[in-house]
C-alpha positions in Angstrom: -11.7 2.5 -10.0 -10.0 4.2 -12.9 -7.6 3.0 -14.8 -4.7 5.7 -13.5 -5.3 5.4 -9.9 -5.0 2.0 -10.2 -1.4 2.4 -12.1 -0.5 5.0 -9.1 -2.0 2.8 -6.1 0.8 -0.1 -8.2 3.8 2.6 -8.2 3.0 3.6 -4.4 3.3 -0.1 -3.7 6.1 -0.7 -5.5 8.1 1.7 -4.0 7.1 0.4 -0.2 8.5 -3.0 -1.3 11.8 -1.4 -2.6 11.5 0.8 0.4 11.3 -2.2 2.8 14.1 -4.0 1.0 16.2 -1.5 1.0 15.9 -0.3 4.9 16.3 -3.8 5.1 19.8 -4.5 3.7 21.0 -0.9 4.6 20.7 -1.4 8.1 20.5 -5.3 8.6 17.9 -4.6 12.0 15.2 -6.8 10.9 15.9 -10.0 11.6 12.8 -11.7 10.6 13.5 -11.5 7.1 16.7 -13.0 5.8 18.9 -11.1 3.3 18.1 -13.3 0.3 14.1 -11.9 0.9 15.4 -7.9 1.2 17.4 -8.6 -2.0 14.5 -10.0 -3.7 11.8 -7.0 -2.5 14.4 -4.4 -3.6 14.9 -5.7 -7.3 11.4 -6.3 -7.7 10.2 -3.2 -6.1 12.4 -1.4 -8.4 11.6 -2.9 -11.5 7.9 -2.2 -10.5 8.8 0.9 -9.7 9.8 1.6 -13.5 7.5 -0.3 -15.6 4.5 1.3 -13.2 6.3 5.1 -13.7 6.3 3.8 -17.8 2.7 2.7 -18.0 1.8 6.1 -16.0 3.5 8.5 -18.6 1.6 6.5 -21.5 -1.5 7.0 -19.6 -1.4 10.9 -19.0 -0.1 11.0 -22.4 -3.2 9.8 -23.8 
């Protein structure tokens, strides 16, 4: 696999964790997870989210 669809497989699956956290503490429906869990999948999606969309621009770049 090379190396950039590797880095956007990351960002897609970064954004479904903040995605997930997010739905979950907007509307508070899932009750399997706890808040303390969407809180945690929404800040670490995010920052994956970023440093994934960082590491993409270097790679096109080069």
């Amino acid at each position: 696999m090379k190396n950039k669809t590797r880095i956007i497989l990351t960002l897609i699956g970064s954004f479904l964790v903040f995605a997930f956290g997010m739905f979950r503490i907007l509307t508070e429906s899932l009750s399997s997870a706890p808040m303390f869990v969407a809180y945690v999948f929404a800040i670490t999606g995010f920052i994956g989210i970023v440093v994934n969309g960082v590491v993409l621009r270097k790679a096109q770049s080069n």
